[in-house]
C-alpha positions in Angstrom: 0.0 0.0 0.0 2.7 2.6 0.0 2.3 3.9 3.5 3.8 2.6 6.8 2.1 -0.6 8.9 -0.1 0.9 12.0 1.5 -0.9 14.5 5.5 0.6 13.4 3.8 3.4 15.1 4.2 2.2 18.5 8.1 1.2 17.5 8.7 5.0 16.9 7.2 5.6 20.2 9.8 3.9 21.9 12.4 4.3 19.5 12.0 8.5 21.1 11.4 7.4 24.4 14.4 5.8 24.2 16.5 8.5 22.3 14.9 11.1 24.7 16.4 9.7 28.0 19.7 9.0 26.0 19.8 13.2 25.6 20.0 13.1 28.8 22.2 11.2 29.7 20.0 8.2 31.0 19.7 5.2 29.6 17.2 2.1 30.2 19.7 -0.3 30.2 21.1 2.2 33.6 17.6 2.1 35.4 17.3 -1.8 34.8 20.6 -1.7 36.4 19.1 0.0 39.0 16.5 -2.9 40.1 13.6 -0.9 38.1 11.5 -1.7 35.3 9.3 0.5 33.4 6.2 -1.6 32.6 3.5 -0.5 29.8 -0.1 0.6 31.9 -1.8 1.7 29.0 -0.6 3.1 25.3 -3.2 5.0 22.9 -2.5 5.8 19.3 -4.4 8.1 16.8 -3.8 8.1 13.4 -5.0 11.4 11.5 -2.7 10.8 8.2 -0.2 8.2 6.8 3.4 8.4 6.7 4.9 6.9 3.6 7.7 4.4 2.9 10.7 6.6 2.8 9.2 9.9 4.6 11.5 11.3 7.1 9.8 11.7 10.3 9.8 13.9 13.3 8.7 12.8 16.9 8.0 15.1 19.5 8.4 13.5 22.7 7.1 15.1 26.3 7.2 13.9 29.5 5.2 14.2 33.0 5.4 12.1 35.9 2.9 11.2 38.1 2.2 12.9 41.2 3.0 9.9 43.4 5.7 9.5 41.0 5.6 6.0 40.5 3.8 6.7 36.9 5.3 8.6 34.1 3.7 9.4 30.8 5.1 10.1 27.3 3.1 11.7 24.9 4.5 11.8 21.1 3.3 13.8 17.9 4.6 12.7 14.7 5.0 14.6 11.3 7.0 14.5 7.9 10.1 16.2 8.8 9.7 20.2 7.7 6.0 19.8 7.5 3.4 21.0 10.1 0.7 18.6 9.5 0.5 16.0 12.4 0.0 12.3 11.3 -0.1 10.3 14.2 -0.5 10.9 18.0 -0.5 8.8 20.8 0.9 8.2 24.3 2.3 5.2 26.7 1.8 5.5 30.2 4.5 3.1 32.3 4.9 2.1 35.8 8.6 1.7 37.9 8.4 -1.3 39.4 10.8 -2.7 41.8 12.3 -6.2 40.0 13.6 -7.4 43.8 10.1 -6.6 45.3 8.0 -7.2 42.6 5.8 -3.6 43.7 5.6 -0.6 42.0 8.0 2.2 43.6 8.6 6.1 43.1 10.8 7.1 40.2 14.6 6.9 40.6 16.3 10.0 41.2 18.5 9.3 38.1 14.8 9.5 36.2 14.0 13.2 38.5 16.8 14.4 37.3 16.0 13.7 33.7 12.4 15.4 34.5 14.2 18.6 35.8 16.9 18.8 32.9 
């Protein structure tokens, strides 16, 4: 069909969550290490327009944590790179949870720290 699979979507989304923490210094790999896991609560996409094979695409990525801070949400808006024209938007909402304790705890400072950069 010419115009990228739905679900690549939710690949991008992590692909800039990823490269967002990275930016700043903070890695997943670094919180695993940590003894905490970010687990998937709930992830909602909207598709307004396609992107096509070979379209260069910008994600916008923010971030807000919970108030208990044991929640943190990323919201993303993608478009064709130069364009204003918003294709897809959507957002996963993830949980820290302690691997040792197997509960869900308040965010690491290494992940506040991120927040306030």
């Amino acid at each position: 069909m010419g115009i990228v699979y739905h679900t690549h979507y939710i690949d991008y989304f992590e692909v800039a969550r990823t490269e967002a923490l990275r930016s700043h210094g903070l890695s997943y790999k670094s919180i695993e290490d940590g003894g905490v896991y970010l687990l998937v609560l709930d992830l909602s996409t909207k598709y307004s327009s396609p992107a096509r094979y070979d379209d260069l695409l910008e994600i916008q990525c923010d971030v807000s944590l919970s108030e208990s801070r044991i929640r943190i949400l990323f919201e993303y808006t993608i478009r064709r790179k130069g364009e204003e024209q918003i294709l897809v938007t959507g957002h996963v909402r993830l949980c820290f949870f302690d691997r040792e304790r197997s509960r869900p705890v308040p965010a690491p400072e290494s992940v506040l720290k991120f927040l306030r950069d």
